[in-house]
N, C-alpha and C positions, 0 to 999 in steps of 0.2 A: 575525612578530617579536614578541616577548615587551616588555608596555607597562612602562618604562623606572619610572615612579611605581611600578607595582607589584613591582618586580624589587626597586628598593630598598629597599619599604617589609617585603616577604619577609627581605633580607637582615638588614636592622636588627632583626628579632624577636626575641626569646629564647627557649633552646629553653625550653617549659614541659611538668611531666608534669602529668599528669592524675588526678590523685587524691583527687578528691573524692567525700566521704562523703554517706549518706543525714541529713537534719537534724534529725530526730525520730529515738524507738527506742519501743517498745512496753514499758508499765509497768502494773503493777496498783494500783491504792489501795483503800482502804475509804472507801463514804461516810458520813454523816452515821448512817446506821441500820445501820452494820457490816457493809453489804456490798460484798463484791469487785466492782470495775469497772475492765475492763480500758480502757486509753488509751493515750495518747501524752505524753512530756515529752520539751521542748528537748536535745537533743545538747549537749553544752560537753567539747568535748576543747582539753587544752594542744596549742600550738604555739610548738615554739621555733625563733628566725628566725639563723641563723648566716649573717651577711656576712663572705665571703671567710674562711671558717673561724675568724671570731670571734664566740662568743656576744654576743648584744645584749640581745634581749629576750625574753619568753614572753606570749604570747595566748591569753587563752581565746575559742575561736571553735567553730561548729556544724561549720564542717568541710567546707562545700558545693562551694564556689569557692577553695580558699586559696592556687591560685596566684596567681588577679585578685588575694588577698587582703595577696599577701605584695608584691606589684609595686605597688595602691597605698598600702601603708603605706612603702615605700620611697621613693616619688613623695612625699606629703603632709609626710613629713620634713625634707624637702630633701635627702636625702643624696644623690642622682642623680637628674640634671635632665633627660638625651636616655638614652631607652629602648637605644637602639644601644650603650650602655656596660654594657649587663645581657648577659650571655653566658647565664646559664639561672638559672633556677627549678626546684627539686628536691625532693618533698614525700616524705617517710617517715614515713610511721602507724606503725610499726612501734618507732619511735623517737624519734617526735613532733618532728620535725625539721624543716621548710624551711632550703633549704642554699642561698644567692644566689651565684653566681660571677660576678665582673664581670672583663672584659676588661683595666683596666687600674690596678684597685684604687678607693677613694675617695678624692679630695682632701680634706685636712682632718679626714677619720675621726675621728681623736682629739680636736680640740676641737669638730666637732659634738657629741660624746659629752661632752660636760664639763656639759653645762646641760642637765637633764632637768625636763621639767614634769611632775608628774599631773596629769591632766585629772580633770575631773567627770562624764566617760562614764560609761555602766553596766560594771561591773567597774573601774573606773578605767583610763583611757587614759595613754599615757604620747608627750609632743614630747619629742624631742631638737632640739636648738639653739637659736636665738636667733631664730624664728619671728616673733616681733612686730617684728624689728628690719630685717626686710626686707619687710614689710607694703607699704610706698611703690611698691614697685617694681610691686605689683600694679594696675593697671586694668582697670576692671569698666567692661562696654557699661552706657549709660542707657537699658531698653528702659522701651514700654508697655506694663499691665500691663490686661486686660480681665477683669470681674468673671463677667463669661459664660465665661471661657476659663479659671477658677478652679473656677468648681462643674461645669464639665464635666471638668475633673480629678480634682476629686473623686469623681465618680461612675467614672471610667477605676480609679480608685484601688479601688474599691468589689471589685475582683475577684480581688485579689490578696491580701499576707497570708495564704498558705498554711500555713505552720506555726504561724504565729499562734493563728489558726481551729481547728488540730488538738491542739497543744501547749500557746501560751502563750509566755510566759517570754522573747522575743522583741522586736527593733525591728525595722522597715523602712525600706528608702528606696528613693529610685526615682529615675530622672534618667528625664527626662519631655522632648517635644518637642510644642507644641500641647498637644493633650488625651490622646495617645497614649506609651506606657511604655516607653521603649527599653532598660530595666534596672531590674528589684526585685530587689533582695538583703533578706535577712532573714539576722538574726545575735544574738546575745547579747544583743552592747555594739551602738547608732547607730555606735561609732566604726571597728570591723571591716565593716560596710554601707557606710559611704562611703568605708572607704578601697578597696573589693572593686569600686566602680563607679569610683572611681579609677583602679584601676585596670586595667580594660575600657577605659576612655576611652584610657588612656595608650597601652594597647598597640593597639588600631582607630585612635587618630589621631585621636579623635571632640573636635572643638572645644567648648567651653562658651556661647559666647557667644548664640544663642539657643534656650537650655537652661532649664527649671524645677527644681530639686532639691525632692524631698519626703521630710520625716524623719516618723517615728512618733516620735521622741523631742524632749528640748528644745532649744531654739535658742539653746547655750552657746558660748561665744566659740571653744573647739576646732570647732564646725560650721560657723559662718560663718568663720573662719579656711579649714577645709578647702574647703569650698565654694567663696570667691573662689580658690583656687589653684587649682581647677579651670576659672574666669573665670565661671561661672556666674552671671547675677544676679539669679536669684529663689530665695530660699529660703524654704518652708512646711512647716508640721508642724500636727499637730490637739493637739500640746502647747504649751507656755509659753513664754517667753524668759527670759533670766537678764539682768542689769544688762551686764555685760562683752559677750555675746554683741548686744546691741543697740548701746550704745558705738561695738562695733568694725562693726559691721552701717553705721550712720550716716559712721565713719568710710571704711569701703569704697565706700558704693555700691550695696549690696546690699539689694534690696526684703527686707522683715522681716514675714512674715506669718505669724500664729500662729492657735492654735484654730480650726484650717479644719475643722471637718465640717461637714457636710450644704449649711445655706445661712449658716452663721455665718462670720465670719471678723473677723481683727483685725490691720491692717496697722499693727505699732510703727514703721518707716521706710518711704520712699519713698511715699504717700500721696500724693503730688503727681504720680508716675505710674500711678495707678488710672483706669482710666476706666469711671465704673457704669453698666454698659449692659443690666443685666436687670430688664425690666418689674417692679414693684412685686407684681403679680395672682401674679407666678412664684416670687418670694419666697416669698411668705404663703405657699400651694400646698402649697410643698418644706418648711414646718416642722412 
């Protein structure tokens, strides 16, 4: 007999195609003393995302993942809350299309669409609705947070950034469990990378609550926003934080750690659940 969790969790999927591109393309430059070298630079193809055959908005993204990519930017908006209401995800390169069909339309459509933010993402991101107005309703777990279980992520980290490495031009992010990587995306904009593990989460079912998030980019009020609606609540990057993105970081719940490489780090919130538990000798050593 077929296990009853998985039958339904089967039926609730959406169908999704599968068409994702290669994230790099092969380019020639001239260096410094005028000669040809051939490489690699970042992929950025438009994506335009049509709900229930209404244009909304366009993306520039690598191209990798853009079903994950289009389900969680649909997820991080609010505009649909239970995946079971996604009938399919449909990706055409051909016409630079993601086409979302949902089962029984969106509620409110029309005045989520009335109040647009740009964000400060790379390429500029863009919220629809009134996102900070239902902040409250979010609760973030109080975990603790271990200084040994930070630079051994860092070092887990150390392997990835793939296109990075090869390209450039690039963020990262990872949703992390322990010291281990249960999803890196790499993308443009940070804000097409976490909405791409967005969602992944959304459609596996995968809880946040004890989850790490790790950006390559800064820590502005749209990542920790996206992040706690994930419930996640640890958020780090080896960049900065903005004033808004700590604000609302203190107002969540959400630990705030910045310029994490090697053995550096700098907790702007939640410092009161750190616990420094790597020998001093291990420090010095790693710098």
């Amino acid at each position: 007999m077929a296990n009853s969790n998985s039958t339904s969790l089967t039926a609730k999927r959406p169908q999704l195609t599968s068409e994702g591109l290669g994230a790099s393309i092969s380019a020639v430059a001239h260096d410094e003393f005028g000669e040809p070298r051939e490489g690699h630079i970042a992929a950025e193809r438009a994506l335009t995302i049509y709900l229930d055959k209404r244009e909304i908005l366009t993306l520039m993204t690598l191209g990798s993942q853009p079903e994950l990519l289009v389900l969680g930017w649909l997820k991080n908006q609010n505009l649909i809350s239970d995946i079971s209401e996604v009938e399919s995800v449909q990706i055409d390169w051909e016409v630079e299309a993601a086409v979302i069909t949902t089962r029984g339309g969106v509620d409110g459509l029309e005045k989520k669409l009335e109040h647009r933010t740009v964000t400060t993402g790379c390429g500029q991101g863009t919220m629809f609705g009134r996102l900070m107005d239902s902040l409250d309703q979010i609760k973030i777990p109080k975990v603790t947070v271990k200084q040994s279980q930070i630079y051994g992520l860092l070092d887990s980290l150390n392997q990835h950034n793939e296109v990075y490495r090869k390209a450039g031009a690039v963020h990262g992010c990872a949703l992390c469990h322990g010291t281990e990587i249960l999803s890196f995306v790499e993308d443009v904009g940070r804000h097409n990378a976490v909405d791409t593990i967005a969602g992944y989460m959304w459609l596996e079912d995968v809880s946040g609550g004890d989850k790490w998030f790790y950006t390559t980019g800064r820590l502005t009020s749209e990542m920790v926003i996206k992040v706690a609606q994930m419930g996640i609540p640890v958020l780090l990057s080896r960049s900065g934080a903005t004033q808004m993105g700590l604000e609302l970081a203190q107002q969540l719940g959400v630990v705030l750690i910045a310029r994490a490489k090697g053995k550096h780090f700098l907790v702007y919130q939640g410092a009161d659940q750190i616990v420094y538990d790597a020998p001093p000798k291990q420090i010095k050593s790693g710098n």
